[in-house]
C-alpha positions as CSV (number, residue, x, y, z in Angstrom):
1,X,0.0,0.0,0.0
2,X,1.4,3.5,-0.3
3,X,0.5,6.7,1.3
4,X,0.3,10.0,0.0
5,X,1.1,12.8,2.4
6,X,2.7,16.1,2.5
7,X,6.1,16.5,3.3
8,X,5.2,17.6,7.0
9,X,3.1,14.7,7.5
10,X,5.7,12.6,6.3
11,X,8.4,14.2,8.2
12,X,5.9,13.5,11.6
13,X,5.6,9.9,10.5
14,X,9.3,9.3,10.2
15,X,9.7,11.6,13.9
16,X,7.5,8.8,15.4
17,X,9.5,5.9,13.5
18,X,12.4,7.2,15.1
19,X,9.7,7.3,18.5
20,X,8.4,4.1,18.3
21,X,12.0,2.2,17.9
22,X,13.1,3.9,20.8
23,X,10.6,2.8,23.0
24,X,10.2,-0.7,21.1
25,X,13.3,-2.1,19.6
26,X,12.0,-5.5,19.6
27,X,8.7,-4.8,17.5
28,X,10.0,-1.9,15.4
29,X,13.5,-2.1,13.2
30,X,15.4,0.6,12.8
31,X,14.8,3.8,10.8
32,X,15.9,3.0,7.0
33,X,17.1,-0.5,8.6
34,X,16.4,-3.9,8.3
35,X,14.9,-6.7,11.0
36,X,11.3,-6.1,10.6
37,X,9.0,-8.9,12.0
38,X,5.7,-9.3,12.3
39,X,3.8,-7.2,14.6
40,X,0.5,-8.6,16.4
41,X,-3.0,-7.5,14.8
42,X,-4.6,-4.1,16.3
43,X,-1.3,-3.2,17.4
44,X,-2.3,0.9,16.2
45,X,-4.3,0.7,19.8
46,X,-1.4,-0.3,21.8
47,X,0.5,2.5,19.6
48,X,-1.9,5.3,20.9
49,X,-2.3,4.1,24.3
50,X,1.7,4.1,24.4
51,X,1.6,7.6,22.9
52,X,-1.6,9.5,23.7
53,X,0.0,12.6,22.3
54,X,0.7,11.6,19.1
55,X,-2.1,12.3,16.3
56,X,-4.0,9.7,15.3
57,X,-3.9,10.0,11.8
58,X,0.2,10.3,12.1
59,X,0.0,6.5,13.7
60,X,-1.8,4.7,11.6
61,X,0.2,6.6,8.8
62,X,3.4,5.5,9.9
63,X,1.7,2.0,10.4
64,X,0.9,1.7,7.0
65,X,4.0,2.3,5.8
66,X,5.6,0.4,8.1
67,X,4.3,-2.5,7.3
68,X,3.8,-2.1,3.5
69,X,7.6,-2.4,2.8
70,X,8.8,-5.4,0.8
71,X,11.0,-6.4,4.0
72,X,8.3,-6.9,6.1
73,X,5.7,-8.0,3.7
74,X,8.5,-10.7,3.0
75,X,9.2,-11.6,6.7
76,X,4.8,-11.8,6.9
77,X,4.7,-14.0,3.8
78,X,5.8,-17.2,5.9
79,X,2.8,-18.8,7.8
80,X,3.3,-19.6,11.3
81,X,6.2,-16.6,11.3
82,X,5.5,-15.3,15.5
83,X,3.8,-11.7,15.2
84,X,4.9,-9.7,18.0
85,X,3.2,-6.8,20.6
86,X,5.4,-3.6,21.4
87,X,8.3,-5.3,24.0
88,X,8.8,-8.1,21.6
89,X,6.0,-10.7,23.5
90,X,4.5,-13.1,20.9
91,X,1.0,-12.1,20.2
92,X,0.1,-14.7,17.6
93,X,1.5,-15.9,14.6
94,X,0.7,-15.2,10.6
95,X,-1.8,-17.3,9.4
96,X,-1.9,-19.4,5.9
97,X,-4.1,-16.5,4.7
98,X,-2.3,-13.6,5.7
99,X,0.8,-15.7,4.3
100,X,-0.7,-15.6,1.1
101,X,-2.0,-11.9,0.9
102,X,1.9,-11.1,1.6
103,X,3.3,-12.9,-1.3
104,X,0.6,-11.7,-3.1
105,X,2.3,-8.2,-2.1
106,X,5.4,-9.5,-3.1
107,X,4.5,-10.3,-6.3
108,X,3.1,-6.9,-6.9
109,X,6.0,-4.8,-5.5
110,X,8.0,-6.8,-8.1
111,X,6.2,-7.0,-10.7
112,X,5.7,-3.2,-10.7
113,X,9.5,-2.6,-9.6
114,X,10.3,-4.5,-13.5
115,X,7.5,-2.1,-15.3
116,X,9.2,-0.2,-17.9
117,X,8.2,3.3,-18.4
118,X,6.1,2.4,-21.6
119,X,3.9,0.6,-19.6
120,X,3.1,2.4,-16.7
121,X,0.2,4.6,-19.5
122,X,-3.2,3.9,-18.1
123,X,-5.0,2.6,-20.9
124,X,-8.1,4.5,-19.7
125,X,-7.0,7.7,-18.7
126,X,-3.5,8.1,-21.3
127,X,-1.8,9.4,-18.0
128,X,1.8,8.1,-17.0
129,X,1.1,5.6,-13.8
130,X,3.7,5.8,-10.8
131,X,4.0,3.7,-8.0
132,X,3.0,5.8,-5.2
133,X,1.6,8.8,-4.5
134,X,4.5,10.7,-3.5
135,X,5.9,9.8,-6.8
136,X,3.3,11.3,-8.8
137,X,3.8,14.7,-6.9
138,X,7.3,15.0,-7.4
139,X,6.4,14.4,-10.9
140,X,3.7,17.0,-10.7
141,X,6.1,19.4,-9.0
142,X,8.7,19.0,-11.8
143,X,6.2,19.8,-14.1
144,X,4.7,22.4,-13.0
145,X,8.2,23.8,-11.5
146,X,8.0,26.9,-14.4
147,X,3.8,27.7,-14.8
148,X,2.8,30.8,-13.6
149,X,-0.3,29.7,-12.9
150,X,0.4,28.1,-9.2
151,X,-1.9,25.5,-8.7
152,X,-2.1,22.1,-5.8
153,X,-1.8,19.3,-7.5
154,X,-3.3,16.1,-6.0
155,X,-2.2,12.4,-6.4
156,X,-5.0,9.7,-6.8
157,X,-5.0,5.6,-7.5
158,X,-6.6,5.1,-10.7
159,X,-9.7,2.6,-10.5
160,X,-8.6,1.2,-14.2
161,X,-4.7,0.6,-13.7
162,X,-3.8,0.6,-10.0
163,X,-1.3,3.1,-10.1
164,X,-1.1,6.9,-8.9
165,X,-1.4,9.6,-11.3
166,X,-1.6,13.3,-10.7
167,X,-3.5,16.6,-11.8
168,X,-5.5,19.9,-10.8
169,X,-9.0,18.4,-11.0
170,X,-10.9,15.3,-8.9
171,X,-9.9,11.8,-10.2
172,X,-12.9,11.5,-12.5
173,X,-12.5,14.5,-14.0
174,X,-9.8,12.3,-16.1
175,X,-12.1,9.6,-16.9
176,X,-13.3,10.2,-20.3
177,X,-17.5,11.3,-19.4
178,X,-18.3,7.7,-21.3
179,X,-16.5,5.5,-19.6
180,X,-18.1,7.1,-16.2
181,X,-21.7,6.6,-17.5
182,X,-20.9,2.9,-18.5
183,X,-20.1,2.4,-14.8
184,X,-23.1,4.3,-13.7
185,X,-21.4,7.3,-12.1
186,X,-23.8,10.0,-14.5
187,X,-26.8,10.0,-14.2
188,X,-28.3,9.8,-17.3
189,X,-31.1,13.3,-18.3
190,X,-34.3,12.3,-19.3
């Protein structure tokens, strides 16, 4: 999964990385670092109970990132692999399932890490398809860099491909106005 967020946000998720390792060295690995394992399920409300002054959204955020890199998605993708709570207790353990949803990740993170350029269009929309969000903005800011026009620009997954893309208007603003009545989202005038 990837997150889109503003460079403060994303600066406040990586402060409480650096937070949560600190207090937890067994359930959390390092900053930019290796050792991930597999944290117990609903462990976001040991997270805020640990650290009631943290935001909310800032926790879950850093969360999600967490654990939507390709080294702990890789550590998750072995059933029976002990998940942990915050001082490195075993809490469970990753089930067949959850085994399977991981590789399933796996496979994903690779496939799209071998995409060439070409092939990142989105056959519905003709926009270029990043990974993540983030990418798509630093895209957007490049391009935009010398408008004089200064406008936001907002990253969105595409229903169609899967991937982020980027623009001024809401995501289905980009979707030709057939293609959105086909799926129902016009209402069609009498």
């Amino acid at each position: 999964m990837t997150i889109v967020m503003s460079e403060t946000r994303k600066k406040q998720v990586e402060d409480f990385h650096v937070l949560a390792w600190t207090g937890y060295p067994k359930a959390f690995s390092r900053p930019n670092g290796a050792g991930h394992v597999p944290l117990k399920m609903g462990l976001v409300d040991d997270l805020r109970s640990a650290f009631p002054d943290i935001e909310k959204c800032v926790v879950e955020m850093f969360l999600d990132v967490y654990t939507s890199s390709e080294s702990y998605q890789r550590k998750c993708s072995v059933p029976g692999t002990p998940r942990v709570g915050l001082n490195g207790e075993i809490r469970g353990r990753v089930t067949e399932g959850q085994a399977a949803a991981a590789r399933r990740r796996l496979a994903k993170i690779a496939t799209s890490k071998d995409t060439p350029a070409g092939e990142q269009i989105c056959p519905k929309t003709g926009k270029i398809g990043y990974l993540t969000g983030g990418e798509a903005l630093d895209n957007a800011r490049r391009a935009m860099h010398g408008e004089s026009e200064n406008r936001e620009a907002s990253a969105f997954r595409c229903v169609h491909c899967s991937r982020f893309h980027w623009g001024h208007k809401k995501p289905w603003s980009f979707v030709p106005r057939a293609i959105r009545a086909e799926q129902g989202e016009i209402a069609h005038a009498c």
